[in-house]
C-alpha positions as CSV (number, residue, x, y, z in Angstrom):
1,X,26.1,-9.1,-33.6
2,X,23.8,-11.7,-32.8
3,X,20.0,-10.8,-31.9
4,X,20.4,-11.0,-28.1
5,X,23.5,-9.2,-28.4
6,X,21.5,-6.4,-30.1
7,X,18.9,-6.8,-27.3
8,X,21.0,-6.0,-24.7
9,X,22.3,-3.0,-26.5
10,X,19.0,-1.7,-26.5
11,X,17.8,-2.4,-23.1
12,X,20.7,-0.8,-21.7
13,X,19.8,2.1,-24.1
14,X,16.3,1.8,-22.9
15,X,17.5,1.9,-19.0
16,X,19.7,4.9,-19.6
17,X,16.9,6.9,-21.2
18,X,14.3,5.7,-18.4
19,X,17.5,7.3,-15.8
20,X,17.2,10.5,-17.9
21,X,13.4,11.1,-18.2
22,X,13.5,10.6,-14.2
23,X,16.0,13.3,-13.9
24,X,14.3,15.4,-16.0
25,X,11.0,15.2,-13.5
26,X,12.9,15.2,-10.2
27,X,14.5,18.8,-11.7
28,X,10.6,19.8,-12.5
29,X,9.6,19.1,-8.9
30,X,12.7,20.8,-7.5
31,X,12.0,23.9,-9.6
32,X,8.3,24.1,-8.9
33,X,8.8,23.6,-4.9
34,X,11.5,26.8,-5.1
35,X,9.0,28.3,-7.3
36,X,6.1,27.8,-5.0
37,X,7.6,28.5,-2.0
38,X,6.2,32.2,-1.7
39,X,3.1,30.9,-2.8
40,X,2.8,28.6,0.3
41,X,4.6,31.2,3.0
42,X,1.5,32.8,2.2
43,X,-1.0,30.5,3.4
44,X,1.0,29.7,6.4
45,X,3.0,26.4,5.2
46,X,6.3,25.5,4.7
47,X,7.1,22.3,1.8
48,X,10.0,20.6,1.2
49,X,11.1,17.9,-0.5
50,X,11.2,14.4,1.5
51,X,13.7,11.5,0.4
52,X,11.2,9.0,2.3
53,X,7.5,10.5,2.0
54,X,7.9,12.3,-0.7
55,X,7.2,15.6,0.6
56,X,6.4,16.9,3.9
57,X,4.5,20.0,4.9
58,X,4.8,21.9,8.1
59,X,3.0,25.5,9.2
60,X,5.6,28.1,8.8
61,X,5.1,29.3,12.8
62,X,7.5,27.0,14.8
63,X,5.1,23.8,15.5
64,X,6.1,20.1,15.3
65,X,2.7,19.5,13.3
66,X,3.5,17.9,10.3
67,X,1.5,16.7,6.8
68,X,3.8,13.6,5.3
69,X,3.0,13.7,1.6
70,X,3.2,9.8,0.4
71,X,3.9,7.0,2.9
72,X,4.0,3.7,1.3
73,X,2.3,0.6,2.3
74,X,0.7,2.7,5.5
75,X,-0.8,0.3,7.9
76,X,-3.8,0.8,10.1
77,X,-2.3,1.1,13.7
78,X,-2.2,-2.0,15.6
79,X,-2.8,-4.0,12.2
80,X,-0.4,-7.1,11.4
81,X,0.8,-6.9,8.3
82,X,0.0,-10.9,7.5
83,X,-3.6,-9.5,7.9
84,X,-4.0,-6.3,7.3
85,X,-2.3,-4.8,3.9
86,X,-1.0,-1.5,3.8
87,X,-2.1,1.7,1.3
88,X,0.2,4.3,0.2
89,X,-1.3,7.1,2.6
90,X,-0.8,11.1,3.4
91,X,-0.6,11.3,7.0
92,X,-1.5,13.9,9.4
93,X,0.4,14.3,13.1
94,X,-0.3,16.4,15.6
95,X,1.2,16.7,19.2
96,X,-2.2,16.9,21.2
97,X,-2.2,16.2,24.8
98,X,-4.9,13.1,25.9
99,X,-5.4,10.4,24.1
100,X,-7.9,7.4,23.7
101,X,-9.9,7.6,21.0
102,X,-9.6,5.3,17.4
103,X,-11.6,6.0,14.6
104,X,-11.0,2.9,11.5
105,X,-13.4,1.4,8.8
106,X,-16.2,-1.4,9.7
107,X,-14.3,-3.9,7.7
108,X,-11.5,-3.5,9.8
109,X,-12.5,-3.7,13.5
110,X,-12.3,-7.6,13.7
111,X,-8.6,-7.7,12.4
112,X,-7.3,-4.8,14.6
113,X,-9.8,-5.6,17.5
114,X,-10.4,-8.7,17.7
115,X,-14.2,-9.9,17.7
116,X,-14.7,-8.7,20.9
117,X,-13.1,-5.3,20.9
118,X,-11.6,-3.8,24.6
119,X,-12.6,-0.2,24.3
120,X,-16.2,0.2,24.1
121,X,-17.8,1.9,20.7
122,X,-19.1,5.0,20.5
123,X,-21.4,7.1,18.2
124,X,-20.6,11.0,16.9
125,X,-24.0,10.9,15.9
126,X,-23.5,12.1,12.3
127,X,-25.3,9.2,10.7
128,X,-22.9,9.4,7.2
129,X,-19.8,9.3,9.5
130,X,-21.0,6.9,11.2
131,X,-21.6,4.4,8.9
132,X,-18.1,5.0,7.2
133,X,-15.9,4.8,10.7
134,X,-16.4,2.4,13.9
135,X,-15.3,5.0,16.8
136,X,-13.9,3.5,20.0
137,X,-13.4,5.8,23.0
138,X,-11.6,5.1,26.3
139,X,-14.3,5.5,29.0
140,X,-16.8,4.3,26.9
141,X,-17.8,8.4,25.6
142,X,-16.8,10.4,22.6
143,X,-13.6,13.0,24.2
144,X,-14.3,16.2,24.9
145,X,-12.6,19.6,25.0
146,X,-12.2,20.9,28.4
147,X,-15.6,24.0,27.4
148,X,-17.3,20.1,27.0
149,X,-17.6,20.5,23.1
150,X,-16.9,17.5,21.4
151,X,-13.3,16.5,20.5
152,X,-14.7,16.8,16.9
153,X,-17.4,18.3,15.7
154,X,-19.9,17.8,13.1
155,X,-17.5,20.5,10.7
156,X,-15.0,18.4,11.6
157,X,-16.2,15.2,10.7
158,X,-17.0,16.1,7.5
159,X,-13.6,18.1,6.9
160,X,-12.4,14.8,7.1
161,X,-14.6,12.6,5.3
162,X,-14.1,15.4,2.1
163,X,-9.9,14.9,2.5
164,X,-10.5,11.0,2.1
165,X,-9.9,9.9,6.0
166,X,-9.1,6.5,5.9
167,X,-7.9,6.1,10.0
168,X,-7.8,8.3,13.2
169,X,-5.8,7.4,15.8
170,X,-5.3,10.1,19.0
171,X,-2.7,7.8,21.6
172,X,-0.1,9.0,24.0
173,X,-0.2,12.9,23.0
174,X,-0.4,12.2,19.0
175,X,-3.4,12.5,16.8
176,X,-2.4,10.1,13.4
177,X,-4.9,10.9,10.7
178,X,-4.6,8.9,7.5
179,X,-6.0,9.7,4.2
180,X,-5.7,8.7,0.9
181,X,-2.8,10.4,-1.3
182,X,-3.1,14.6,-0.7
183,X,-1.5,16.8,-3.4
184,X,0.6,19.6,-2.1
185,X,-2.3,22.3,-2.1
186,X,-4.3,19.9,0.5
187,X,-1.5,20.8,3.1
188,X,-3.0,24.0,3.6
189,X,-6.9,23.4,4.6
190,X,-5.1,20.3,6.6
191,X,-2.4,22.1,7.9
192,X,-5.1,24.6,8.9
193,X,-7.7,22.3,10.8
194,X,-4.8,20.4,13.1
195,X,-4.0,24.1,14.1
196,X,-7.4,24.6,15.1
197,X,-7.3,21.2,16.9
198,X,-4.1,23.0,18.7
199,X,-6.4,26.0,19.2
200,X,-9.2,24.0,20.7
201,X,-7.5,21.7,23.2
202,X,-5.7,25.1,24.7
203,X,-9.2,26.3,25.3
204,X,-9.3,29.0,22.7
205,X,-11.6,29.8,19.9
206,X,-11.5,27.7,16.7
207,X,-13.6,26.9,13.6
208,X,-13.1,24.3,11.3
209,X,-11.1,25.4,8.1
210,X,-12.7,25.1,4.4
211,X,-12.2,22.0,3.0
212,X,-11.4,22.8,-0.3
213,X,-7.5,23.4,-1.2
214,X,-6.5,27.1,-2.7
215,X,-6.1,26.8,-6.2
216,X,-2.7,26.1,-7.3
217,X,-0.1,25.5,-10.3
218,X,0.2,22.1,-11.7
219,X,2.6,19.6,-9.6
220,X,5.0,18.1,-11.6
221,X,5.8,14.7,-10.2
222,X,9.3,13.7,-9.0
223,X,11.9,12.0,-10.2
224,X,10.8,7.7,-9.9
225,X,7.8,7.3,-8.3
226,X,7.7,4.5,-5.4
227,X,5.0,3.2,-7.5
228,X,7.6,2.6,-10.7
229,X,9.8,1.0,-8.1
230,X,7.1,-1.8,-7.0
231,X,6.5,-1.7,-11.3
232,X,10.3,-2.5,-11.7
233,X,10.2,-5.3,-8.9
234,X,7.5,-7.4,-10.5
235,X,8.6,-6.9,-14.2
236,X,11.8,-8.5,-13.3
237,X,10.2,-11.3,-11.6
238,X,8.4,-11.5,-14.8
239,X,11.2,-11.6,-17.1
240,X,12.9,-14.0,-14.7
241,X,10.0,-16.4,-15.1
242,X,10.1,-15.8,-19.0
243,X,13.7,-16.2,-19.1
244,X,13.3,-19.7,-17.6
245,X,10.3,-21.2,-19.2
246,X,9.4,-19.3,-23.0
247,X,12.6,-21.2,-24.9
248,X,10.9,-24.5,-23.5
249,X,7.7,-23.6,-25.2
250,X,8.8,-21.4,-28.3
251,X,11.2,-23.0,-30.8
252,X,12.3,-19.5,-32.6
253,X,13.2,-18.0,-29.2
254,X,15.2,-21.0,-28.1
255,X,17.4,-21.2,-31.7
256,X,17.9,-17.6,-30.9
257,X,19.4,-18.4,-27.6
258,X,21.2,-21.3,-29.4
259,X,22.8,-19.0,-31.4
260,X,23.9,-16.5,-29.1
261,X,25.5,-19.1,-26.6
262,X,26.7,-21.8,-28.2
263,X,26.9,-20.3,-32.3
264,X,24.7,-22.8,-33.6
265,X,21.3,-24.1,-33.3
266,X,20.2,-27.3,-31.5
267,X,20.2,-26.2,-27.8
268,X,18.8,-28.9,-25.6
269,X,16.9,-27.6,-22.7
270,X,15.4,-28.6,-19.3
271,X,14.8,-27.6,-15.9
272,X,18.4,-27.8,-14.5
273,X,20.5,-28.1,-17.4
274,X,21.1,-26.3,-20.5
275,X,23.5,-28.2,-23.2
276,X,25.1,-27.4,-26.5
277,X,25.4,-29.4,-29.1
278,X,29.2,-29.6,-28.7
279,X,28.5,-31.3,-24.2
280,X,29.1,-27.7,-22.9
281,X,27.1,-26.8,-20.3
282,X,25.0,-23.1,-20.7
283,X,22.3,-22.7,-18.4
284,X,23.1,-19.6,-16.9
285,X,24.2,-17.9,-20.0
286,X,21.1,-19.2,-21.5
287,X,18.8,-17.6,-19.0
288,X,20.7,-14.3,-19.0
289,X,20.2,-14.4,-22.9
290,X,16.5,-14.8,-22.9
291,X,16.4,-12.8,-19.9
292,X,17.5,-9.7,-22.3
293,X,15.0,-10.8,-25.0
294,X,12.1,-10.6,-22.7
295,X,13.0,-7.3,-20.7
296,X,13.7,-5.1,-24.2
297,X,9.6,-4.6,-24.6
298,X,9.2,-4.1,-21.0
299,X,11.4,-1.6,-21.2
300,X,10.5,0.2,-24.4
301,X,6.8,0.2,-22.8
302,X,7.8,2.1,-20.1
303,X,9.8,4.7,-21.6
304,X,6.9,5.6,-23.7
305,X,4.8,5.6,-20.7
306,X,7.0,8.2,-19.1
307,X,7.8,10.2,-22.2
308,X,3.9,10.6,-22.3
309,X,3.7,11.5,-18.4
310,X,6.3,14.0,-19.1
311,X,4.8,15.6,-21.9
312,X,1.1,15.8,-20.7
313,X,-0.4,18.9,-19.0
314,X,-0.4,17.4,-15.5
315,X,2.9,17.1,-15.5
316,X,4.0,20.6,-16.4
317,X,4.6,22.7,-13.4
318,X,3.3,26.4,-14.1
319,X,5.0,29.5,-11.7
């Protein structure tokens, strides 16, 4: 066998073991979510497994509120992708008659509003929140319950700011809240406070929730993460760009590919063609052949990367 023959063995090795490990954790998260589900009827949630976010939580009473665990590439609403990226984001929705209010980071009023914004700004008057979030408001005033308490109070404002609140938008009947990526246990205080919202806007008594999430087992994470998909993406692009240029500029790796595609050495290279010394024409097969050279430690580096993920205490879901 010649070496890139013995490469390729290896990376498909490699890939099949990668396949395995990400079995192995999707199993893990499937047995801790029927394992936890008991554990989460308890504080009022529901949590299920999500092909597209994840996971997604709901309160176990019959409401179309909703916690979606990890959406990728969430953009600010309003924002154009050209000019505004997108962060993987939990996401909060809930139904809520009214409307009108937008609550987004300083940094990103100019690229959603424009420089002269058409809904005038408002203060909560919490100076912290304040200075983390431009509010606009319909009308020109912060909304108000129908009692004339404010929409959110002071509680409230800093129930968000301690869940990571990275947008609020309240449009056509829907409050969107985005924060940065929740772990299961969040869903609960979360869960919680847009019940209280529910509460408030129907005129009955409600406080904000705690905060801080009830102490929970270990979540194992599932199966391959949309982050190890973006991983894979680039790393071929990588290899692509290796497999084009590295037997230009290193002679061992070129006889190597010599080797494999024509049986001897003496491979004459440029940007379009690829010749053996015989006239036959090899660029494609030459690629592919350094193309399996330069993906094998890719590959081996992630497989240890996993293997330790899978190993390590955060990984290890506890009933």
């Amino acid at each position: 066998m010649t070496t890139v023959e013995l490469a390729r063995a290896a990376c498909l090795i490699l890939i099949a073991a990668l396949m395995v490990v990400a079995v192995i954790r999707r199993r893990r998260w499937e047995a801790w979510l029927r394992d936890m589900e008991d554990v989460f009827a308890q504080h009022g949630v529901t949590l299920a497994d999500h092909d597209k976010f994840r996971w997604v939580a709901k309160p176990v009473e019959a409401s179309e509120v909703e916690l979606e665990g990890f959406v990728e590439g969430l953009l600010p609403p309003g924002a154009d992708s050209e000019r505004v990226s997108g962060a993987s984001s939990s996401r909060l929705k809930v139904p809520l008659p009214g409307g009108g209010l937008l609550m987004i980071p300083p940094d990103l009023v100019e690229p959603l509003l424009g420089p002269l914004p058409p809904v005038p700004r408002v203060r909560t008057g919490e100076a912290r929140f304040d200075a983390a979030f431009s509010s606009f408001a319909q009308g020109g005033e912060p909304p108000r319950w129908p009692s004339g308490a404010p929409f959110l109070s002071p509680e409230d404002l800093a129930f968000l700011q301690a869940h990571r609140m990275r947008w609020l938008r309240w449009n056509d009947d829907l409050l969107e809240v985005a924060f940065a990526p929740r772990t299961p246990a969040d869903a609960v205080p979360l869960l919680a406070f847009a019940q209280a919202l529910r509460r408030g806007q129907q005129g009955r008594a409600a406080s904000t929730p705690p905060a801080a999430a009830p102490s929970m087992p270990v979540v194992p994470v599932a199966g391959l993460e949309p982050e190890e998909q973006i991983w894979f993406f680039f790393a071929f692009g990588g290899v692509m760009m290796f497999s084009a240029f590295a037997p230009h500029l290193f002679d061992p790796l070129k006889d190597v590919v010599s080797l494999h595609v024509c049986g001897v050495k003496g491979l004459q290279l440029s940007n379009e063609w690829a010749l053996c010394p015989d006239g036959r024409e090899v660029l494609g097969a030459a690629l592919l052949a350094a193309a399996w050279i330069g993906l094998l430690p890719l590959l081996a580096f992630r497989l240890l990367r996993s293997l330790s993920r899978l190993d390590s205490p955060g990984e290890r879901p506890a009933a």
